[in-house]
C-alpha positions in Angstrom: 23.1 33.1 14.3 26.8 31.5 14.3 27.8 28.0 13.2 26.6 26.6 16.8 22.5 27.4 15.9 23.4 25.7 12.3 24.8 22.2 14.4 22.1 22.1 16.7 19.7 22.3 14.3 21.0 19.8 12.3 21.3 17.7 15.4 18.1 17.9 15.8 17.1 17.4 12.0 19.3 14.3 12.3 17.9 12.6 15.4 14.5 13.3 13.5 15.7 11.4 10.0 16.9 8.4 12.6 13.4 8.4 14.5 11.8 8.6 11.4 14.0 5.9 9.7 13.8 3.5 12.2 10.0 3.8 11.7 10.3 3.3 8.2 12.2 0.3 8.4 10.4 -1.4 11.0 6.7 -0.4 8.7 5.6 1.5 11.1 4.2 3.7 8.3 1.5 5.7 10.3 4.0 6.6 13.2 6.5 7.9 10.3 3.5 10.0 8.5 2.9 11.2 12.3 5.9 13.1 11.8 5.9 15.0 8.7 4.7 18.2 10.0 8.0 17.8 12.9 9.9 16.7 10.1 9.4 20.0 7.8 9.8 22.6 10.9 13.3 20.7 11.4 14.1 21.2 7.7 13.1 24.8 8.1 14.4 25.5 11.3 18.0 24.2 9.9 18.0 26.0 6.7 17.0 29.5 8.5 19.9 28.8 10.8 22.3 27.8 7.7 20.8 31.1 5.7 21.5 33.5 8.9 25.2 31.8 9.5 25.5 33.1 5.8 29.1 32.7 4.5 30.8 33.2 8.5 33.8 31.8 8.5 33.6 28.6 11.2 37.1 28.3 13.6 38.8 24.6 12.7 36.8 22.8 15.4 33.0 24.3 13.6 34.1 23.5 10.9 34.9 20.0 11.6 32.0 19.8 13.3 29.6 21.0 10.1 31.7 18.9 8.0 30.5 15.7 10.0 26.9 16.7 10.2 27.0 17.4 6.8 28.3 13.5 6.2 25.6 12.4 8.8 22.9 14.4 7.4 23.8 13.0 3.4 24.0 9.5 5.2 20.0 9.8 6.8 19.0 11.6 3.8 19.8 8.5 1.4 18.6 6.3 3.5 15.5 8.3 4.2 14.9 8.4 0.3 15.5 4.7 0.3 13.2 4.2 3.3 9.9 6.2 1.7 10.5 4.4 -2.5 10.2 1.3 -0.6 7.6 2.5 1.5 6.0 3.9 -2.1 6.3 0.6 -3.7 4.3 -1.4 -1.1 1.5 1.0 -1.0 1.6 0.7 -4.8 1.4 -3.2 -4.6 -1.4 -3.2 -1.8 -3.1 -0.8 -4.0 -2.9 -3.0 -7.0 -3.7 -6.2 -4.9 -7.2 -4.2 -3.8 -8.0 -3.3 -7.6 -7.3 -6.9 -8.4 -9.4 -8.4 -5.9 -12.5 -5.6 -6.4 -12.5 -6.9 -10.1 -15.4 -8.7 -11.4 -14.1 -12.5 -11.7 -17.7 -14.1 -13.3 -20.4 -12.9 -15.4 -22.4 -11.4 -13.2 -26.2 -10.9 -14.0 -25.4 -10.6 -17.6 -23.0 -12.5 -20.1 -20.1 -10.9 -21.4 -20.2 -8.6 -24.7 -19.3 -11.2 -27.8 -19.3 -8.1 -30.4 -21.0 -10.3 -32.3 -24.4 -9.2 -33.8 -27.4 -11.6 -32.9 -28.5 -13.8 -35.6 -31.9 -12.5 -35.5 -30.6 -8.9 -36.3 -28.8 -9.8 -39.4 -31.7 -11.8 -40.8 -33.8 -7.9 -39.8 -30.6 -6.2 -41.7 -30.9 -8.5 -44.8 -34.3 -7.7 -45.6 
């Protein structure tokens, strides 16, 4: 593979992050999940070409060019990180706010435990 299979697929990794990010951002979290499996062949498909270009020495122009995806690439992948911790937080707080609300609020059938022994046992115990 040369330095062009290594842009391309990073292209293509990037227009993925920015698809995926703009999902993200607007909570459009089931669309975003929809992609994950895209997502990883992307990630795959760009490392294999980075692996095969090995340690090729890019003319000035590649190298420019792998310089900027590499910038563009650092760029979507922070802001992809940023995207799913807040994405992780609200499910964390919508799970939380669903525990809260499935907790008992009253008595129910029975009264609450007082850990305190009824007086008629202690009379029992005494004697």
């Amino acid at each position: 593979m040369t330095c062009l299979a290594v842009v391309e697929a990073g292209l293509a990794l990037a227009n993925l992050l920015v698809e995926e990010n703009r999902l993200l951002a607007t909570v459009d979290y089931a669309a975003a999940g929809g992609l994950a499996a895209v997502k990883q062949q992307a990630v795959e498909r760009f490392l294999a070409a980075r692996q095969a270009a090995g340690n090729v020495t890019a003319a000035p122009a590649d190298a420019a060019a792998l310089r900027r995806l590499s910038e563009r690439l650092a760029e979507l992948g922070s802001a992809n990180r940023a995207l799913l911790e807040r994405a992780l937080s609200a499910q964390a707080r919508l799970i939380d706010c669903i525990a809260a609300a499935a907790r008992p609020t009253g008595p129910g059938y029975a009264p609450p435990p007082t850990h305190e022994r009824p007086t008629a046992f202690t009379l029992n115990a005494r004697a």
